[in-house]
C-alpha positions, 0 to 999 in steps of 0.5 A: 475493511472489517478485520483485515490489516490496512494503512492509510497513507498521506504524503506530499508529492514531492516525496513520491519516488521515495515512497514508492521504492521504500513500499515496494521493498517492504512488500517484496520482503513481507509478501505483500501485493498492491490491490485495485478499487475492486478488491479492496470493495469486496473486503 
């Protein structure tokens, strides 16, 4: 992804809902968005 910030994250499936939420806060807070397959091919 060149020089643009991202994560790669591994977790078990029953921790799924926690998850979610917890990112979704974060990103509601830093402005973040969540991308599809397409745009993370054009970075």
């Amino acid at each position: 992804l060149g020089e643009t910030p991202s994560f790669h994250l591994l977790f078990d499936s029953a921790s799924v809902d926690y998850l979610w939420r917890a990112l979704k806060d974060a990103m509601s807070e830093f402005d973040g968005r969540l991308v599809g397959q397409a745009a993370l091919l054009a970075l």
